[in-house]
C-alpha positions as CSV (number, residue, x, y, z in Angstrom):
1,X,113.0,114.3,96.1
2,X,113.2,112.0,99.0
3,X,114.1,114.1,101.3
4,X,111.8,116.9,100.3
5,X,109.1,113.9,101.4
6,X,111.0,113.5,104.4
7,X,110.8,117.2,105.3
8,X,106.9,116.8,104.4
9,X,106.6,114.3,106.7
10,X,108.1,115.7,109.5
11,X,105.7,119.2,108.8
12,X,102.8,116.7,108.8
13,X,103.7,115.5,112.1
14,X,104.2,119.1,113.9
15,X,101.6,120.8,112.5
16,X,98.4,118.9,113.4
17,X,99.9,117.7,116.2
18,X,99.8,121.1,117.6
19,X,96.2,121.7,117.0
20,X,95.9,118.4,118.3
21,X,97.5,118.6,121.5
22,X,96.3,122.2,121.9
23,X,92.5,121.1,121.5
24,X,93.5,117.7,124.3
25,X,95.0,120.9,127.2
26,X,91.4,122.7,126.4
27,X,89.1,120.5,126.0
28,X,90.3,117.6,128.0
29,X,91.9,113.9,126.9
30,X,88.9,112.4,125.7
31,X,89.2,111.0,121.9
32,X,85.7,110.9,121.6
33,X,84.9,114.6,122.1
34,X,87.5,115.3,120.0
35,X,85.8,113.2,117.1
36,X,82.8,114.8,118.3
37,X,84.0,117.9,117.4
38,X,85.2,116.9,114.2
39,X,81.7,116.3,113.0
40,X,80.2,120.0,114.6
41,X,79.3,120.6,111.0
42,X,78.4,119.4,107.6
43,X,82.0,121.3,106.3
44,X,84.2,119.4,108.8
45,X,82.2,115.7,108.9
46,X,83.4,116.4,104.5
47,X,86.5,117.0,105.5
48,X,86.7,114.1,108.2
49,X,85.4,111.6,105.4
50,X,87.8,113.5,103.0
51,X,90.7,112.2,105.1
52,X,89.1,109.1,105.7
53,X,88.6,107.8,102.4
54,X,92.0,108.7,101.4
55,X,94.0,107.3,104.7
56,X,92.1,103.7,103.6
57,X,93.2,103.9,100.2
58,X,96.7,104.8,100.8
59,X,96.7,101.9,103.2
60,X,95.4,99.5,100.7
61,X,98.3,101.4,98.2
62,X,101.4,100.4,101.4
63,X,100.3,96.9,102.1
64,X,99.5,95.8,98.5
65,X,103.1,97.6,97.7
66,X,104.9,96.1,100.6
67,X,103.7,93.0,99.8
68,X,104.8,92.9,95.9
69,X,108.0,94.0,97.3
70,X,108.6,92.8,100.1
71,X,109.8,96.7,101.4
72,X,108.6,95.8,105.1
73,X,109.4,99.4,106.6
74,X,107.3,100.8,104.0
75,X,104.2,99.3,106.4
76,X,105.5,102.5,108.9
77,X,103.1,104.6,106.9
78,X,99.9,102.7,108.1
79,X,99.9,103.5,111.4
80,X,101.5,107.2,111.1
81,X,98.4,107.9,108.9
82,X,96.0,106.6,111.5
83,X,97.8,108.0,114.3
84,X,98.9,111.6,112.8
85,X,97.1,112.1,109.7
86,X,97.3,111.3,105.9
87,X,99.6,114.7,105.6
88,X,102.3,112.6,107.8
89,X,101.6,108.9,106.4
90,X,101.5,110.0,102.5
91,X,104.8,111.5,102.5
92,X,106.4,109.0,104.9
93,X,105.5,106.2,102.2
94,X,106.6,108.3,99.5
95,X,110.3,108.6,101.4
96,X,110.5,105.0,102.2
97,X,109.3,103.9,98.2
98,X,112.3,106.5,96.9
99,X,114.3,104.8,99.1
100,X,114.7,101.1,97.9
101,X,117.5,100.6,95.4
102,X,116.3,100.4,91.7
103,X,117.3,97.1,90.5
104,X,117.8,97.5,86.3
C-alpha cells in the first residue's frame, strides 16, 4: 500500500503542477492573479475552500501525529500540501505513517 501512496504522491505533484506552471508561462508569475483566478466563479471559490478546509485539517492530522510519535519526517507533508496541493501532501503523509515500524 505504501508505495501505491508513493506513486499518488508523485501523480499529485505532476499533474497540477502542469496546469500550474502552464497558467504562470500564460498569464505571467504573479501568485496573486493566479488566486484571482481561482475565485473567477462561485464553482471554483467551492472548490478553492474545498481544498482549503481539508489542507488545514490534514495539517492539524501531521503535526498532532508527529507529535504523539515523534515521526519528524512525517511534518514533510505540511508544506507539500501548501506548496503542491492536498492531492500531493495527503498521500505523502499516508507513505511516511505506512512507513514507521509497528512496534507489537
Amino acid at each position: 500500500m505504501r508505495w501505491l501512496f508513493a506513486a499518488l504522491a508523485i501523480w499529485g505533484t505532476i499533474h497540477p503542477m502542469f496546469y500550474f506552471i502552464t497558467w504562470f508561462q500564460t498569464n505571467g508569475w504573479n501568485l496573486m492573479a493566479m488566486v484571482d483566478a481561482w475565485h473567477a466563479n462561485t464553482a471554483a471559490s467551492g472548490l478553492v475552500w474545498d481544498l482549503t478546509i481539508a489542507a488545514v485539517a490534514l495539517t492539524i492530522w501531521v503535526i498532532t501525529d508527529a507529535i504523539q510519535t515523534r515521526d519528524w519526517r512525517s511534518l514533510l507533508a505540511v508544506p507539500a500540501t501548501f506548496c503542491i496541493g492536498v492531492s500531493c501532501g495527503l498521500p505523502l503523509y499516508l507513505f511516511f505513517r505506512l512507513s514507521r515500524p509497528t512496534h507489537r
